[in-house]
BAFI-3210 file (N, C-alpha, C; in Angstrom, 3 decimals, decimal comma, padded with zeros to 6 digits):
// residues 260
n [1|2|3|4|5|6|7|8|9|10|11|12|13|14|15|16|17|18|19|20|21|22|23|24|25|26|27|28|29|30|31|32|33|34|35|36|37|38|39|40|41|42|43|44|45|46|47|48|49|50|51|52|53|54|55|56|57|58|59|60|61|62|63|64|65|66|67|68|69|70|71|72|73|74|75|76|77|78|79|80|81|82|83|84|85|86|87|88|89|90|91|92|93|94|95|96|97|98|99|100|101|102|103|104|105|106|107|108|109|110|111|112|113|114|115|116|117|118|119|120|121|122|123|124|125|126|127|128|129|130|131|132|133|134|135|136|137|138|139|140|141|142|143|144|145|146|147|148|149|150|151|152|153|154|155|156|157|158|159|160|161|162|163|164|165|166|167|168|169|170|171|172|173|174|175|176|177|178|179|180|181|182|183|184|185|186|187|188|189|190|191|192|193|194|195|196|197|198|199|200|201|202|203|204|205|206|207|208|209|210|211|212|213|214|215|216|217|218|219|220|221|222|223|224|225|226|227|228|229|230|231|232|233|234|235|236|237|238|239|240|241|242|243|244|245|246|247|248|249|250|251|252|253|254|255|256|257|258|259|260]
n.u [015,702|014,330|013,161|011,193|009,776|008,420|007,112|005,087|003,767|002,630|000,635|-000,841|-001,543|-002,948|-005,623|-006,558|-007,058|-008,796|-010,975|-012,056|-015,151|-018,479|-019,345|-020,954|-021,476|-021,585|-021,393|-019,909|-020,705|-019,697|-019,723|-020,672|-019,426|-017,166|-017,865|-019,409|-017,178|-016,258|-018,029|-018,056|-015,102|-015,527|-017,761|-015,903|-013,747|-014,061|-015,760|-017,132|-017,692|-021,147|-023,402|-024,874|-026,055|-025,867|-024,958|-024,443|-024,235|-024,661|-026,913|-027,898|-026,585|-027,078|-029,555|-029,343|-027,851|-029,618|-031,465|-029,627|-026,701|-023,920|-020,595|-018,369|-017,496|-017,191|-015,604|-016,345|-014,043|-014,544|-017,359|-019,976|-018,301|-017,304|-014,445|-014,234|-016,712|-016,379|-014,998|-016,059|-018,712|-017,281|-016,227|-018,863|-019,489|-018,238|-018,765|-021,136|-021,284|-018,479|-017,908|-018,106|-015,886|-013,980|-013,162|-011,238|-011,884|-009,662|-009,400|-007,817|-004,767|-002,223|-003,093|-002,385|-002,741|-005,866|-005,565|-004,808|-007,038|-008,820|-007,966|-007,776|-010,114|-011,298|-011,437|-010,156|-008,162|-006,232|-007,533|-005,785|-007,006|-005,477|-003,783|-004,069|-006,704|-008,146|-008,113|-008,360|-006,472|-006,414|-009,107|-009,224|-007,088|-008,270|-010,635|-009,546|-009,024|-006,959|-005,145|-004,433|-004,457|-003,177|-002,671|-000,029|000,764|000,400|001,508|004,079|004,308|004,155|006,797|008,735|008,281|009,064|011,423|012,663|012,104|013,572|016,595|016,470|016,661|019,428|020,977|020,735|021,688|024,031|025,154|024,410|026,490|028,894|029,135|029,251|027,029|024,870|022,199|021,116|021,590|020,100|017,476|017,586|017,848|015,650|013,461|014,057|013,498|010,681|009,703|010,659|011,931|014,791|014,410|011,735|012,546|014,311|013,008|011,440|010,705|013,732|015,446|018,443|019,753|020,258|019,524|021,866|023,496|022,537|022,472|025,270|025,668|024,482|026,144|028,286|027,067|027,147|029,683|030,199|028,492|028,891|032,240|033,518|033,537|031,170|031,104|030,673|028,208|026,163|025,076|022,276|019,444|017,742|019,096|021,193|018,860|017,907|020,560|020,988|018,738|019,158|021,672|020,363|020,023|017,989|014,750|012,178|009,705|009,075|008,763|008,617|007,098|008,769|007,223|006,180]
n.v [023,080|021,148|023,188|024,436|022,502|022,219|024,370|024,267|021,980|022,573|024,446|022,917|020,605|022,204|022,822|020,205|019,880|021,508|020,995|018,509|016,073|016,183|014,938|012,756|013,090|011,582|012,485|011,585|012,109|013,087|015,079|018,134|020,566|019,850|018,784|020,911|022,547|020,389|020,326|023,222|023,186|021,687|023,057|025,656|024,477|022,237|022,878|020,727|019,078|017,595|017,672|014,989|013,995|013,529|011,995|010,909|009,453|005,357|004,582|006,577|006,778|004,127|004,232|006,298|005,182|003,947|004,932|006,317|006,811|007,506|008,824|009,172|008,884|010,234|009,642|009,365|008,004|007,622|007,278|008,497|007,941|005,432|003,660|002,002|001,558|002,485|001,167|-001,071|000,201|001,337|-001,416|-002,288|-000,497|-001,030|-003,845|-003,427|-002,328|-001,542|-000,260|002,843|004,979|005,437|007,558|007,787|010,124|010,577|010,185|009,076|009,044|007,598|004,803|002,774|000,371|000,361|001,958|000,016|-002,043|-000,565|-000,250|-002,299|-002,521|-002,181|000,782|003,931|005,635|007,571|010,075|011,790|013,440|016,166|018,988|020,306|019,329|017,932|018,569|019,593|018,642|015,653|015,113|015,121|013,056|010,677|010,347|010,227|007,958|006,886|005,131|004,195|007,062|009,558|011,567|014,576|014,197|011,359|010,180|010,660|009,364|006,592|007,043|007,076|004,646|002,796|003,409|002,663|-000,079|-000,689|-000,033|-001,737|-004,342|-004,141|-003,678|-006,728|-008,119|-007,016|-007,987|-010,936|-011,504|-010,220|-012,096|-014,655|-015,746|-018,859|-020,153|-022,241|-021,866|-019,335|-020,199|-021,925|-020,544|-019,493|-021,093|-021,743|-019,408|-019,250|-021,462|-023,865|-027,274|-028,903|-031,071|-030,869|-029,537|-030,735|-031,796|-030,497|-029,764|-029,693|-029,878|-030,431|-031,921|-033,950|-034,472|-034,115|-032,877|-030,550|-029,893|-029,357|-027,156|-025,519|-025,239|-024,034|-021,227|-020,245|-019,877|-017,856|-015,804|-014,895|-013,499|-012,645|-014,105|-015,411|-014,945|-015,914|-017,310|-019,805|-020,438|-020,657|-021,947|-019,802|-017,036|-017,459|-016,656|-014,138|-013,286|-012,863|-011,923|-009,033|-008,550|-008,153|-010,582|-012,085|-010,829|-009,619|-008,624|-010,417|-012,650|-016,129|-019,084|-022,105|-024,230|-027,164]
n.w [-029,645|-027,949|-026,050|-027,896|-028,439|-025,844|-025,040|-027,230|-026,766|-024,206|-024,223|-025,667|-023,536|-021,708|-023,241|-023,126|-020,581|-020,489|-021,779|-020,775|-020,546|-019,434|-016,504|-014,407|-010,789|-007,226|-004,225|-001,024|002,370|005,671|007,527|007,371|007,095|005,405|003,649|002,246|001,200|-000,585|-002,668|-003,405|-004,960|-006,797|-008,237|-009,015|-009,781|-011,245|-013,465|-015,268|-014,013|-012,567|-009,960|-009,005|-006,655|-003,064|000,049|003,360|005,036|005,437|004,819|003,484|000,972|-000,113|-000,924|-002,710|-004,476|-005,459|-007,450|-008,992|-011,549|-011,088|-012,499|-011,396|-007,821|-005,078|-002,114|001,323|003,569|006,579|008,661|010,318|012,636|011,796|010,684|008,355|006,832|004,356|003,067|002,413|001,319|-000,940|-002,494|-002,624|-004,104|-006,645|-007,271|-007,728|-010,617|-012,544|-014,351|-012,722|-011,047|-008,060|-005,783|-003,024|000,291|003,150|006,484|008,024|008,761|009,575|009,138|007,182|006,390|006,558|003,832|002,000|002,341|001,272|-001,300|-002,464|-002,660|-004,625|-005,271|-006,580|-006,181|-003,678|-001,088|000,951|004,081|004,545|004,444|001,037|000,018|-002,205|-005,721|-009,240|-010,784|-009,586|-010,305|-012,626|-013,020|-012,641|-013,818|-016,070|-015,804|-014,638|-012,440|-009,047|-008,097|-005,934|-003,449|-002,254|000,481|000,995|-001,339|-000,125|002,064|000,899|-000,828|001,304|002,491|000,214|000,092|002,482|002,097|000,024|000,845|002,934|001,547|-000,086|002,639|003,363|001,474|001,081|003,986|003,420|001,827|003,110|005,619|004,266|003,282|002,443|-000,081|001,660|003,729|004,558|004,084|006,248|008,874|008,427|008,745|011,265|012,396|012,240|014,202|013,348|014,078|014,102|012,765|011,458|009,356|007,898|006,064|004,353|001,056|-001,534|000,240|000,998|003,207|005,821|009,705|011,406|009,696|009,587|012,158|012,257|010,285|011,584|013,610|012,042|011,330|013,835|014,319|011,948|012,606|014,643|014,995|016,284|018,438|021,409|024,067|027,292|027,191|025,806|022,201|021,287|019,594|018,870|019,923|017,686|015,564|016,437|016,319|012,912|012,577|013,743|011,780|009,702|007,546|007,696|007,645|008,676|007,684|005,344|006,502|005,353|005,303|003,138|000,365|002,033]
ca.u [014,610|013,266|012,672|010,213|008,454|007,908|006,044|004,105|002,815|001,985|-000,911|-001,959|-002,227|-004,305|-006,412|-006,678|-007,262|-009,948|-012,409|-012,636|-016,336|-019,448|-019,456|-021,655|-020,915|-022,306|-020,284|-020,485|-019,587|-020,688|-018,944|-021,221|-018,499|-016,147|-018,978|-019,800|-015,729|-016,119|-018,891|-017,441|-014,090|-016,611|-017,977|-015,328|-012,408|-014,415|-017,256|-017,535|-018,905|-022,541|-023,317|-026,175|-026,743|-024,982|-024,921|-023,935|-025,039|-024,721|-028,511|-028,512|-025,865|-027,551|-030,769|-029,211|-027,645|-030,924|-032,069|-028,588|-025,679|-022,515|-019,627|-017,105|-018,026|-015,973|-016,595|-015,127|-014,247|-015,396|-018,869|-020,757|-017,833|-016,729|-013,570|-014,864|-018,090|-016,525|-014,417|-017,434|-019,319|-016,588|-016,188|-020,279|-020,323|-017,261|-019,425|-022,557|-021,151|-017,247|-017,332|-018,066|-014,763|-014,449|-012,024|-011,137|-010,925|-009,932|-008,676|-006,675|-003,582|-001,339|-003,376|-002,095|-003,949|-007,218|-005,539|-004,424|-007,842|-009,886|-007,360|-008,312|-011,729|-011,012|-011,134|-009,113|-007,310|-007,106|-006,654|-005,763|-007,714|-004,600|-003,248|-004,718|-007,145|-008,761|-007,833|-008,768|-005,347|-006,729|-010,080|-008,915|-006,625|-009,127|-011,970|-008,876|-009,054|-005,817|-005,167|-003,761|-004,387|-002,911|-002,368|001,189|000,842|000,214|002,814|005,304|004,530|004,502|008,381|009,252|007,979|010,200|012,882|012,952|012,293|015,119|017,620|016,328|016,822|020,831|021,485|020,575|022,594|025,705|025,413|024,571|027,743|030,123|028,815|029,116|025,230|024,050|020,291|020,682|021,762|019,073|015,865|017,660|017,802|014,454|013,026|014,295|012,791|009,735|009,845|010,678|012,599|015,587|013,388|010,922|013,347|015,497|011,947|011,346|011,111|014,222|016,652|018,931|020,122|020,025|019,447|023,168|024,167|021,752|023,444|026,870|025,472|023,553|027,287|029,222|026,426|027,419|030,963|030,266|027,522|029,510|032,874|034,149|032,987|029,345|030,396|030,298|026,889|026,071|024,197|020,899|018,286|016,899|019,853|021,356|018,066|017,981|021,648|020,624|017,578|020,131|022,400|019,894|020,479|016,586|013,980|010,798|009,044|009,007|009,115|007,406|007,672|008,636|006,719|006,629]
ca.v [022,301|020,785|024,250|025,036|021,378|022,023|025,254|023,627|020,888|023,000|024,906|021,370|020,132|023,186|022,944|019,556|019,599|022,522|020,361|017,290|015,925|016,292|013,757|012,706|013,047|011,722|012,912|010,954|013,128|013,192|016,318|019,347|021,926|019,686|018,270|022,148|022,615|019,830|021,209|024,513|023,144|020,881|023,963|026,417|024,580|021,609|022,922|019,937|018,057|017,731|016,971|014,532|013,502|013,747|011,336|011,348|008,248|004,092|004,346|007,578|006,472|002,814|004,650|007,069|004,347|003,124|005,880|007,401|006,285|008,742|008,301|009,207|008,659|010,915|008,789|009,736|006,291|007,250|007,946|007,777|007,271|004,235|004,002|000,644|001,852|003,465|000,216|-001,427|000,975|001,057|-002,632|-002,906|-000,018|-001,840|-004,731|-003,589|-001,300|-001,518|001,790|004,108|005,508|005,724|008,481|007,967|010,398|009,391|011,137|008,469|009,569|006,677|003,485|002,129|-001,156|000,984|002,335|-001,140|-002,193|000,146|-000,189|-003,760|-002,864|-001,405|002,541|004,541|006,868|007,760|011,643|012,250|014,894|017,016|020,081|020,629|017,894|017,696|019,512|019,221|017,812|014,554|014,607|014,826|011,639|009,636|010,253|009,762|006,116|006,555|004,444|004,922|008,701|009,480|013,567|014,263|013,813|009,654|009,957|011,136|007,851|005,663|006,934|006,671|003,206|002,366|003,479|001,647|-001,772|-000,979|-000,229|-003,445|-005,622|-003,531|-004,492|-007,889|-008,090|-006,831|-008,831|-012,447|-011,543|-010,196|-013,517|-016,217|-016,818|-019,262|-019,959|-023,213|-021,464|-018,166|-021,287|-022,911|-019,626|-018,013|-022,111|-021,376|-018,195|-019,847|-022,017|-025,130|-028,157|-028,946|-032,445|-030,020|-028,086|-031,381|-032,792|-029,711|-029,794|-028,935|-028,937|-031,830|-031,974|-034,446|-033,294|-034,260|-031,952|-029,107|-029,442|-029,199|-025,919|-024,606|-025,023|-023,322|-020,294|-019,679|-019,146|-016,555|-014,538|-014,306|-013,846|-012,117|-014,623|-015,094|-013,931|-016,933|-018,107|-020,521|-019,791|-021,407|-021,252|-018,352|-016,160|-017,194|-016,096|-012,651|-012,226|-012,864|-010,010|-007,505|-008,291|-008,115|-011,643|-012,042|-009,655|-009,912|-008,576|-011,431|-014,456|-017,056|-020,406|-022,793|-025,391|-028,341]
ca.w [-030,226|-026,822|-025,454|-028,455|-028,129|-024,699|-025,542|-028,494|-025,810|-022,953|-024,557|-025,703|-021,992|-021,269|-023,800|-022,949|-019,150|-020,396|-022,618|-020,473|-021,241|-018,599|-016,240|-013,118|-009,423|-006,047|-002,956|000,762|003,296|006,674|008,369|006,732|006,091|004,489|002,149|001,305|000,668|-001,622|-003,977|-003,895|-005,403|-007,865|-008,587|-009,282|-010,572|-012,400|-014,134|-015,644|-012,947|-012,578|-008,219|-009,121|-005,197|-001,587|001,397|004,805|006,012|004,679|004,483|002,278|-000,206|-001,047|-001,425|-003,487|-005,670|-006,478|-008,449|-010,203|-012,100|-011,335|-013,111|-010,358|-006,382|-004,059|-001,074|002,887|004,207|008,027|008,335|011,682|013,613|011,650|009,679|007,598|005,958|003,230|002,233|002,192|000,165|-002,398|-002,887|-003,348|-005,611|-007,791|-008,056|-008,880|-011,612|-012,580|-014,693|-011,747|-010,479|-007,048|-005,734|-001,743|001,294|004,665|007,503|008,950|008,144|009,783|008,911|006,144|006,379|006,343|002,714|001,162|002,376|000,367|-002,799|-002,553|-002,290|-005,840|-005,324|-008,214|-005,759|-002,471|-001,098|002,833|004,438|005,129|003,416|-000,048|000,340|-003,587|-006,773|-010,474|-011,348|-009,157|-010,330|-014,095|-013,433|-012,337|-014,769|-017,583|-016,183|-014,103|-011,326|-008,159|-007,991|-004,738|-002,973|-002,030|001,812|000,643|-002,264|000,406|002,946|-000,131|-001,381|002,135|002,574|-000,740|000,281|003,666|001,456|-000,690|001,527|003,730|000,292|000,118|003,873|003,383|000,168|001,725|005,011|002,858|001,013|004,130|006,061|003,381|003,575|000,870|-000,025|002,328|005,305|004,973|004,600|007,515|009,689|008,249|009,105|012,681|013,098|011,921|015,080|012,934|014,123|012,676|011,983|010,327|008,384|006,967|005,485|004,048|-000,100|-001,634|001,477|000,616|004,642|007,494|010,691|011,574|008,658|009,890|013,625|011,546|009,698|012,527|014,633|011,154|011,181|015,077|013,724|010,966|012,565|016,099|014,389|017,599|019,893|021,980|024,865|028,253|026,847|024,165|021,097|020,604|017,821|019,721|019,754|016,702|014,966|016,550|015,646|011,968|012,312|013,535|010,794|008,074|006,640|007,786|006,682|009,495|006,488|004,759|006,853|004,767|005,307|001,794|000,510|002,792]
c.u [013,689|012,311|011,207|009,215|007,940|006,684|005,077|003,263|002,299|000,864|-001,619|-002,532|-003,076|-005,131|-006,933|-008,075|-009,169|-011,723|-012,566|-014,362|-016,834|-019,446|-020,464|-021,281|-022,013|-020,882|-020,584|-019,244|-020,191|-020,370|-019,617|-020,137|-017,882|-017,296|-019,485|-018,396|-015,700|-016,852|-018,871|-016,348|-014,826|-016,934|-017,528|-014,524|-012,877|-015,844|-017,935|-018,470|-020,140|-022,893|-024,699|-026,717|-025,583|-025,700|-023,994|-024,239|-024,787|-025,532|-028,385|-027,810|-026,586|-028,730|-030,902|-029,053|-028,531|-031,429|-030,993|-027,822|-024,782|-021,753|-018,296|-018,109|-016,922|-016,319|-015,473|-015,483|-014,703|-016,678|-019,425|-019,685|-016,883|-015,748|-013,563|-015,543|-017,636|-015,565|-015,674|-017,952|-018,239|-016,550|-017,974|-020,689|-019,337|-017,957|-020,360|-022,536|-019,535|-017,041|-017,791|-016,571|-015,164|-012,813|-012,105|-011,135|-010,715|-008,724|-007,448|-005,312|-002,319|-002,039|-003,190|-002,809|-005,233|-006,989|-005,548|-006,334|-009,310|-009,578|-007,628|-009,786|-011,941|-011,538|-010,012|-008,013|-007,431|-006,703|-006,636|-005,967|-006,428|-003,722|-004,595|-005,267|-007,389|-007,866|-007,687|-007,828|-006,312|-007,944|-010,116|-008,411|-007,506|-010,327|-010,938|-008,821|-007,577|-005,612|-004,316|-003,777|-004,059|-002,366|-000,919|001,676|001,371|001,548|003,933|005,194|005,058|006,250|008,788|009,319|009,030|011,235|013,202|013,208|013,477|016,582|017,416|016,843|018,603|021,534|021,395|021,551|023,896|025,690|025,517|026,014|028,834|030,228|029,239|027,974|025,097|022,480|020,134|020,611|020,797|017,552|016,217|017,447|016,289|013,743|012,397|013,819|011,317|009,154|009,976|011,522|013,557|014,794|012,839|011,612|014,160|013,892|011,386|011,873|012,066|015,810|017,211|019,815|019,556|019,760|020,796|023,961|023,439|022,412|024,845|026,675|025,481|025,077|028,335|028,821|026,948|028,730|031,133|028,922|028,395|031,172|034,155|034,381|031,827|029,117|030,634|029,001|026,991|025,337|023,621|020,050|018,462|018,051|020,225|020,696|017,845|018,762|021,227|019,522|018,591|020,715|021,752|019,940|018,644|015,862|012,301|009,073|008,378|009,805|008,174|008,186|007,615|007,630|007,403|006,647]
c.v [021,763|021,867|024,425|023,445|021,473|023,314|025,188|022,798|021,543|023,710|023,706|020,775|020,843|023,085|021,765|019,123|020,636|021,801|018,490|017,504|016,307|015,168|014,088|012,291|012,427|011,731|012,530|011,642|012,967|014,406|018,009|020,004|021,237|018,998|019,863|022,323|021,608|020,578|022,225|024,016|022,607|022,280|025,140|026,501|023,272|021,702|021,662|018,718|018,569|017,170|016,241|013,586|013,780|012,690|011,746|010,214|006,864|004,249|005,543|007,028|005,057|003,442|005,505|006,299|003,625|003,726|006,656|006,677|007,186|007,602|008,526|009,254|009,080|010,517|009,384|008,083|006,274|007,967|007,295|007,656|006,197|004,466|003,215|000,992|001,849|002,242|-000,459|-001,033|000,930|-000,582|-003,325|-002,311|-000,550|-002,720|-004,692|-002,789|-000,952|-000,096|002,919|003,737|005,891|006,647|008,783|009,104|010,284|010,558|010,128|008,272|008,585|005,191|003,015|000,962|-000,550|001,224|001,005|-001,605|-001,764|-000,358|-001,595|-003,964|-002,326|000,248|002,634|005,117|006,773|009,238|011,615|013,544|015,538|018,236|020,342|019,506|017,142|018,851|018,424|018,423|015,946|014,360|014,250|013,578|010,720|009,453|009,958|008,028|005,805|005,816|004,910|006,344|008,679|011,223|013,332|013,891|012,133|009,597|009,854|009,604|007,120|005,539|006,157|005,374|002,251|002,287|002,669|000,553|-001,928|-001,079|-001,018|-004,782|-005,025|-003,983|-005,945|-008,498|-007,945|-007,761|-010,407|-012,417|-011,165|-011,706|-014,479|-016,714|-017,295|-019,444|-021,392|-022,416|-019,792|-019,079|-022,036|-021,746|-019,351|-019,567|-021,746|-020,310|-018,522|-020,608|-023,809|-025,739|-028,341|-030,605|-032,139|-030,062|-029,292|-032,648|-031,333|-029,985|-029,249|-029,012|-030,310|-032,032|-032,951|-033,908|-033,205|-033,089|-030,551|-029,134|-028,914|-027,495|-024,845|-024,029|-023,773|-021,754|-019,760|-018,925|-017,687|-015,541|-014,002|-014,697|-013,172|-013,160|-014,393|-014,737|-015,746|-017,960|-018,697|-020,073|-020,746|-021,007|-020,180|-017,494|-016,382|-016,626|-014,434|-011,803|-011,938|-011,790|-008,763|-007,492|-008,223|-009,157|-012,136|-011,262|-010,263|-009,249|-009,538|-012,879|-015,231|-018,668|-021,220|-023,982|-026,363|-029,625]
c.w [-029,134|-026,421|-026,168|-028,313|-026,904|-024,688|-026,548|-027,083|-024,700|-023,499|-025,128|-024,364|-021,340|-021,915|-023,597|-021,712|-019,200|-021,120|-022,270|-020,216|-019,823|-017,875|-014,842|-011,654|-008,377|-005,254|-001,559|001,806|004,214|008,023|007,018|005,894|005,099|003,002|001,352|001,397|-000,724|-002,971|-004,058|-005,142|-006,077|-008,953|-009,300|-009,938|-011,684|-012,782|-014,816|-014,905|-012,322|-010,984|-008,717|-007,123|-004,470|-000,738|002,498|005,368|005,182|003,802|003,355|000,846|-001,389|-001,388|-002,789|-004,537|-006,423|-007,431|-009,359|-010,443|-011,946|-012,282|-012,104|-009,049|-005,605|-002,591|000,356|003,366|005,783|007,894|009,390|012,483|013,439|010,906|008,643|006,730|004,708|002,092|001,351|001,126|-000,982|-003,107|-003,502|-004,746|-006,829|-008,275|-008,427|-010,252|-011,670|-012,883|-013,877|-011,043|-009,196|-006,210|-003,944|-000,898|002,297|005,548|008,610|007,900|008,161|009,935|008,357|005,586|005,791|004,051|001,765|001,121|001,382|-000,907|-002,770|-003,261|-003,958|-006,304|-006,141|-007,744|-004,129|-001,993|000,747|002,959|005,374|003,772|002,242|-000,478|-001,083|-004,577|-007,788|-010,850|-011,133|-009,860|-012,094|-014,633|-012,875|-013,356|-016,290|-017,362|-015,387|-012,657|-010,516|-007,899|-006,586|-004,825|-002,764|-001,005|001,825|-000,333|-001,029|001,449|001,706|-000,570|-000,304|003,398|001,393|-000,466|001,320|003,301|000,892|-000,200|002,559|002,339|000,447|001,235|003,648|002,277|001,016|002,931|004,229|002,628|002,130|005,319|005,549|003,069|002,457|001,007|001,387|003,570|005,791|004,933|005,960|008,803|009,783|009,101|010,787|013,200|013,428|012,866|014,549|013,811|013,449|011,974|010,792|008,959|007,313|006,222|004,320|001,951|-000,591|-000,818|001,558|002,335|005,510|008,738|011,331|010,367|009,019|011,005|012,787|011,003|010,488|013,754|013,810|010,844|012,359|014,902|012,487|011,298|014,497|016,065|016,062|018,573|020,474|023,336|026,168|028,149|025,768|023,224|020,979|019,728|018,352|019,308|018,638|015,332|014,962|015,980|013,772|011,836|012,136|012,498|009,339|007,103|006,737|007,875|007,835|008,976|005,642|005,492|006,071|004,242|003,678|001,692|000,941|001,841]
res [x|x|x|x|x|x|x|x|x|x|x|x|x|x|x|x|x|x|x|x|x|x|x|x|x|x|x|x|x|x|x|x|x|x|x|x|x|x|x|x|x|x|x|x|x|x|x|x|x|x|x|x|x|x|x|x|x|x|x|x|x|x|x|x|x|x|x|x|x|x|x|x|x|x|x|x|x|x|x|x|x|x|x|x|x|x|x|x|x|x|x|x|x|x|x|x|x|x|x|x|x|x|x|x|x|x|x|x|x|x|x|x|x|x|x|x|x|x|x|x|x|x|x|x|x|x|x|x|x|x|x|x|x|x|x|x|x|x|x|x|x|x|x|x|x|x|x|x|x|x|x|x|x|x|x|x|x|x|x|x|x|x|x|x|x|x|x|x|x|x|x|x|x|x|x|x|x|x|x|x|x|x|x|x|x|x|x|x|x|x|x|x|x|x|x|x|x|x|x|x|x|x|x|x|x|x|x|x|x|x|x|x|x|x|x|x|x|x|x|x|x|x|x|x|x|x|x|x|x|x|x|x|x|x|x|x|x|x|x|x|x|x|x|x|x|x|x|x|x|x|x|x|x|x|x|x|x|x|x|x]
***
């Protein structure tokens, strides 16, 4: 019974993907060939799109925007040299006009910042100029209104950014729990990383502690994170903070101090 629904629905998704409506394009490119690569693939695999202008430049694009309305904007975020512009330009054309879709590409492949930056800037998608840079699939989910459209180069950082968090949240989990850590003694550590005082740290909303009861903690933490022994040296903040990084009971991810 699946088998035959799955063959009922797949000539629906073609027929689908085949009678999306007419829509309007401008394309900012500033590297020739790859701007004629683009409106080939425009051309060949989505008839549906209409190229109503091209830039290459800040200056050509705002000029352009004075006189057209696209409905999607395939924008390259460096232009000139710069790797900024193109945030920019997305975030002005969001606000002067929400319903234009704006569909990223960017050649910096290991900036991440640069990407959050844009998706801030409220772009729909973003595609990295590597491998199979565009295709209809992408340009279909974005004009359906889908967010995040991302190529697989970006998918593949993204998992492997997940996965790092998750198994940092797993380590930290298992170390609290092979330690003893409670919530007092990971705000009193993370405090200390923080470069608080224990003064600070026992004024601190929340943290029902003296500073005579934080020395007492701060002496009972030395014992369960250096269960071996420390060795001819003493343990001060300093080291006892580090040991807590290595062991995953602190997350340099998320240091963030509580309300004071």
């Amino acid at each position: 019974m699946l088998f035959r629904m799955r063959l009922f629905l797949f000539p629906l998704f073609i027929y689908k993907t085949h009678n999306m409506e007419n829509f309007k394009v401008v394309i900012v490119e500033d590297v020739p060939l790859e701007l004629k690569g683009t409106e080939g693939l425009l051309k060949s695999q989505v008839p549906e799109a209409e190229i109503i202008g091209t830039a290459s430049t800040e200056g050509e694009y705002l000029k352009l925007m004075r006189t057209v309305t696209p409905d999607l904007v395939l924008m390259d975020l460096g232009l000139q040299g710069s790797t900024t512009i193109g945030v920019e330009l997305c975030r002005n054309t969001k606000a002067d006009n929400k319903g234009i879709k704006v569909l990223v590409f960017t050649g910096e492949l290991l900036n991440e910042k640069l990407w959050i930056d844009v998706l801030d800037a409220g772009a729909d998608g973003i595609i990295l100029k590597t491998g199979e840079m565009l295709t209809r699939t992408d340009i279909i989910n974005v004009m359906s209104g889908k967010k995040y459209v991302f190529n697989e180069p970006l998918m593949e950082q993204i998992v492997d950014t997940f996965r790092s968090s998750i198994n940092g949240s797993i380590m930290k989990m298992e170390a609290t729990i092979s330690y003893d850590i409670d919530e007092y003694d990971e705000r009193f550590l993370r405090h200390l990383a923080l470069g608080y005082t224990k003064d600070q740290i026992a004024t601190l909303k929340g943290m029902p502690f003296g500073v005579k009861s934080l020395e007492k903690r701060q002496a009972e933490l030395v014992q369960k994170l250096f269960p071996d022994g420390h060795g001819d040296y003493g343990v001060n903040a300093v080291r006892l903070v580090t040991r807590a990084f290595q062991l995953h009971i602190l997350d340099i991810d998320n240091l963030e101090p509580d309300e004071e």
